[in-house]
VEXPAZA-997665 format. One record per residue (C-alpha): residue number from 1; z, x negated, y. Coordinates in Angstrom, 2 decimals. Layout:
NUM	Z	X	Y;
...
This chain:
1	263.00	105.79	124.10;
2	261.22	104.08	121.17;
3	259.12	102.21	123.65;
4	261.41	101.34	125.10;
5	263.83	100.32	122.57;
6	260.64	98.18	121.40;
7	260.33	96.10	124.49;
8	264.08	95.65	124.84;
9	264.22	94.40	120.94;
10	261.82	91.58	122.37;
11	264.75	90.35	124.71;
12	266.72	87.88	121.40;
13	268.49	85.86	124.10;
14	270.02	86.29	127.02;
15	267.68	83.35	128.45;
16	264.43	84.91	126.98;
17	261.74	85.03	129.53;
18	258.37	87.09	128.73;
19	255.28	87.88	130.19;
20	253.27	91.49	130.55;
21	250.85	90.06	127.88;
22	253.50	88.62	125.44;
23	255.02	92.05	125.52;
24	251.94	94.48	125.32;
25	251.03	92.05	122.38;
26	254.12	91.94	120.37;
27	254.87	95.42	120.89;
28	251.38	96.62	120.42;
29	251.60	98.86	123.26;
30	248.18	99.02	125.64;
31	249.02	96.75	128.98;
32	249.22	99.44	131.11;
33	252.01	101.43	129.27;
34	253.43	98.23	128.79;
35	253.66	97.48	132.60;
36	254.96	101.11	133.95;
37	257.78	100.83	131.62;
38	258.69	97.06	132.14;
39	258.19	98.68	136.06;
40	260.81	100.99	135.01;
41	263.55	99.05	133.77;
42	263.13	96.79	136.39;
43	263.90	99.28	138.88;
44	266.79	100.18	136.57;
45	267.94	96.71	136.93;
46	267.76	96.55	132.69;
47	265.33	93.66	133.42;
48	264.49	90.84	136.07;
49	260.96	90.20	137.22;
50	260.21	86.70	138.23;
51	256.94	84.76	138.80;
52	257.02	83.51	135.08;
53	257.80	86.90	133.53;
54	260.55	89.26	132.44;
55	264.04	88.52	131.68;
56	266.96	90.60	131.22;
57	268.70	91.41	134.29;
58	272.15	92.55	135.22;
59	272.45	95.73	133.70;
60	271.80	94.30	129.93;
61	273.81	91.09	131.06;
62	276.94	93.55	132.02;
63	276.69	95.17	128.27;
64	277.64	91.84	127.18;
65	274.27	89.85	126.42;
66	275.47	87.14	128.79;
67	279.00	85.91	126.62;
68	277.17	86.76	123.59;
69	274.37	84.15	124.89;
70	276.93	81.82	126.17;
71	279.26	82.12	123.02;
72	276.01	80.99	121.14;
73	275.20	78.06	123.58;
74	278.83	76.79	123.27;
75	279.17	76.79	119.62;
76	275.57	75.10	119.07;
77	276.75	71.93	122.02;
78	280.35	71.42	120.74;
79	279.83	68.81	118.23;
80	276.69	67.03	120.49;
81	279.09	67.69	123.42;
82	282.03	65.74	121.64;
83	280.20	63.12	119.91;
84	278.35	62.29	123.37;
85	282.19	61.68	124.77;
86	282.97	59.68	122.17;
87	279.83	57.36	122.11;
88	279.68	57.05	125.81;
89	283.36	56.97	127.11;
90	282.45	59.77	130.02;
91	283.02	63.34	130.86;
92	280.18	65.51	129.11;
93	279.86	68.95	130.80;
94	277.01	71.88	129.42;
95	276.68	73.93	132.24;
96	273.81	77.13	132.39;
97	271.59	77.95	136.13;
98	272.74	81.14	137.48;
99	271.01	81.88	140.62;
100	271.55	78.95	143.05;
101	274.78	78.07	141.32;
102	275.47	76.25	137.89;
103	278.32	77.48	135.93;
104	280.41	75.24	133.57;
105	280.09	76.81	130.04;
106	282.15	73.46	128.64;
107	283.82	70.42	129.54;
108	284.78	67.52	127.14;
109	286.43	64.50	128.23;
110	290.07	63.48	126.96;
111	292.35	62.39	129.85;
112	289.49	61.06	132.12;
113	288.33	64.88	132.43;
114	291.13	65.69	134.87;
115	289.63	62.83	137.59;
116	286.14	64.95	137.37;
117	286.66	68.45	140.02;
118	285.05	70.94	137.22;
119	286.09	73.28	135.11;
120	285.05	75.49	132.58;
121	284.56	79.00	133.73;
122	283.71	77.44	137.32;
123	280.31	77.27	139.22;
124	278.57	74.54	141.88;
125	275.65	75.04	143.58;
126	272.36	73.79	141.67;
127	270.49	71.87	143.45;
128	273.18	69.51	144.42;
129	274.27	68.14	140.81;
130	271.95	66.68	137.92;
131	272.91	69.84	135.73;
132	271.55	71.63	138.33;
133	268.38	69.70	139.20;
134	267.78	69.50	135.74;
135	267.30	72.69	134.87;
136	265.55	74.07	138.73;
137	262.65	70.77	137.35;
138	261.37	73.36	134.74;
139	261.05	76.26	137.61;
140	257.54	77.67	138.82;
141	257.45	76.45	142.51;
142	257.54	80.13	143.59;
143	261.09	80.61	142.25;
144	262.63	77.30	143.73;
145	261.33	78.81	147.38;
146	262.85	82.63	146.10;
147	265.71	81.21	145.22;
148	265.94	78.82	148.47;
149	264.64	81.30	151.42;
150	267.68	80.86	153.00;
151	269.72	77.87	154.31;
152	270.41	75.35	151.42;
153	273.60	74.54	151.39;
154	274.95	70.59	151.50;
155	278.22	69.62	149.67;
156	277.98	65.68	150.92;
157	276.11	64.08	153.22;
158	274.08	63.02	150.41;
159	272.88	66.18	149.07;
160	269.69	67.90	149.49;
161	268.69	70.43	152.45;
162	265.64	70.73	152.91;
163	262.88	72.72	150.01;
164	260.23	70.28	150.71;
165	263.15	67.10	149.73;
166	263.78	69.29	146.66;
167	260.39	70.26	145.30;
168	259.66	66.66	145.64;
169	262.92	65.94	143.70;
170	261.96	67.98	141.43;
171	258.85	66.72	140.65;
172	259.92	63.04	140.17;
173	262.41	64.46	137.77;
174	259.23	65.83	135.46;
175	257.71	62.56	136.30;
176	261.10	60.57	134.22;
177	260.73	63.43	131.46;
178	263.54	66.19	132.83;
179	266.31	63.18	133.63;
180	267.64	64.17	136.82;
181	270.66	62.27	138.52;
182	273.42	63.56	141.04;
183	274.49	59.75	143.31;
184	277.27	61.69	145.17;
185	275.17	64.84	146.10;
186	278.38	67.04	144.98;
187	281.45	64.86	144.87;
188	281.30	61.53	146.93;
189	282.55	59.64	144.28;
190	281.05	61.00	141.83;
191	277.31	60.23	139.80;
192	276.15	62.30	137.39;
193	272.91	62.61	134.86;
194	271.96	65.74	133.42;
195	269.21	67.10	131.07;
196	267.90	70.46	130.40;
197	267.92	72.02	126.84;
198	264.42	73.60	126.84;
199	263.30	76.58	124.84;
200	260.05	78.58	124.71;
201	260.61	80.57	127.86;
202	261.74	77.36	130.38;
203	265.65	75.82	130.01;
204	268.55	77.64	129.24;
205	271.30	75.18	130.11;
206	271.88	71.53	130.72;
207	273.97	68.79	129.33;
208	275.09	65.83	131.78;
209	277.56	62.95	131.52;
210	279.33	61.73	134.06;
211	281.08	58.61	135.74;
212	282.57	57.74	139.25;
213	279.85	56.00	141.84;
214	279.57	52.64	140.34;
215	278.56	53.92	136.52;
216	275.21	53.41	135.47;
217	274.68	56.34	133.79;
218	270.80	55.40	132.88;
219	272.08	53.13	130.54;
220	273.10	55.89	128.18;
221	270.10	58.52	128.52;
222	268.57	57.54	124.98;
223	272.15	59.30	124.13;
224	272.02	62.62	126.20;
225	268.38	62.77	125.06;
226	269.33	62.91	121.59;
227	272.21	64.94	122.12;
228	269.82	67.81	123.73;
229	267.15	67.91	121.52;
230	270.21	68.46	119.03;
231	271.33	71.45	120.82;
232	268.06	72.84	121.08;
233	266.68	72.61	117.41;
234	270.01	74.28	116.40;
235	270.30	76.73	119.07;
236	266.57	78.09	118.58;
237	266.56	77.17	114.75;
238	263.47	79.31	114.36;
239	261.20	78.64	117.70;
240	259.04	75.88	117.62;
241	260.22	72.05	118.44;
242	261.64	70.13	121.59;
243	259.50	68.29	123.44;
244	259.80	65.02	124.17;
245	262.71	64.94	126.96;
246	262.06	61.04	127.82;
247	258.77	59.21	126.89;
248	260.18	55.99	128.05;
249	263.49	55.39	127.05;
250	263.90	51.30	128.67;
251	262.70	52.85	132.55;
252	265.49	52.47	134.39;
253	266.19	55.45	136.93;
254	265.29	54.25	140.24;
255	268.50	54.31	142.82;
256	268.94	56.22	145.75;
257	266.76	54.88	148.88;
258	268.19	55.23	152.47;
259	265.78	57.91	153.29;
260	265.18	60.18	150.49;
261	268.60	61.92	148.65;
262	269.36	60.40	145.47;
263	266.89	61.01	142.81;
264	267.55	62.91	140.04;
């Protein structure tokens, strides 16, 4: 039980993500004792395993670690979240990745929020909104094609449905520094930019503003930027800094082409 109280200790965030080695080291337990109990609670479904290490899994989540996590996320984004409404005169959602689905931790917008079909508390499948892409960019390649072995599913003509589209996607969203835009991919009418907020262990939620078809949301991505690196040095005030998020802040985002989904 002490073990394995150590290893759990290790877990500080819902969203923490570590590997065999990170464990054995911090806990100071030899690898292999490490790895039949992390095999343990795995089975036990106290953990997940994944290609890029542990994280908690279902079990822990149901005890609470998920609203606690999500309380946390919320109260660190509110003022960005707000302030990015203000400055930019667009709905401003923070959404976090669960599974093949995004769900909608908070929504700011005034009066124009009630002409954008999300709410808070509500989910929409990843890979067919910027939140969504956003946050799948910083995914091993192994988990994009776990998490798509099925049939991907298409909200609009214009979204995504094929893995080879999306790992492309993906990578032209690393390419632009993690800005990843939704041209009608979930809602016809409806474009969206998102960002992940990036810890440590990969991202842990997104931030994304939003307009109807004809905004040109690139023009304010110095301001979501800013507003995520925000989030992130306050919500992990004592990990190390956020990168970068966009190296080249005057590159416009290139529009959708007639053969390739919108990118982003």
């Amino acid at each position: 039980m002490e073990r394995v109280t150590l290893i759990m200790d290790l877990f500080e965030h819902p969203q923490t993500r570590l590997t065999l080695e990170t464990v054995s080291r911090r806990t100071r337990l030899p690898r292999s004792t490490a790895h039949r109990i992390l095999d343990q609670l795995v089975r036990l479904d106290w953990l997940q395993h994944m290609e890029s290490g542990y994280t908690l899994g279902p079990r822990a989540l149901g005890l609470g670690g998920r609203e606690i996590g999500h309380s946390a996320l919320r109260a660190a984004a509110a003022p960005q979240l707000l302030e990015l409404a203000v400055r930019t005169k667009m709905v401003v959602h923070l959404a976090v990745l669960d599974g093949p689905e995004i769900y909608y931790l908070d929504k700011v917008g005034g009066r124009a929020a009630v002409d954008v079909p999300s709410r808070v508390g509500g989910r929409a499948i990843a890979h067919c909104t910027g939140l969504g892409k956003a946050m799948l960019a910083w995914l091993s390649p192994e988990e994009i094609d776990a998490r798509y072995a099925q049939v991907m599913e298409r909200r609009t003509h214009h979204s995504i449905d094929c893995l080879d589209v999306l790992h492309r996607e993906l990578g032209a969203i690393r390419r632009r520094g993690g800005l990843a835009v939704d041209q009608g991919e979930c809602f016809t009418d409806i474009t969206c930019l998102g960002l992940a907020i990036r810890g440590p262990e990969g991202p842990v939620a997104a931030i994304s503003v939003v307009g109807d078809a004809r905004a040109a949301v690139e023009r304010v991505a110095p301001l979501v930027v800013n507003a995520t690196r925000a989030v992130s040095e306050e919500f992990f005030t004592a990990r190390r800094p956020y990168p970068s998020a966009m190296p080249d802040l005057d590159r416009r985002i290139p529009r959708r082409s007639a053969a390739v989904p919108a990118s982003g």
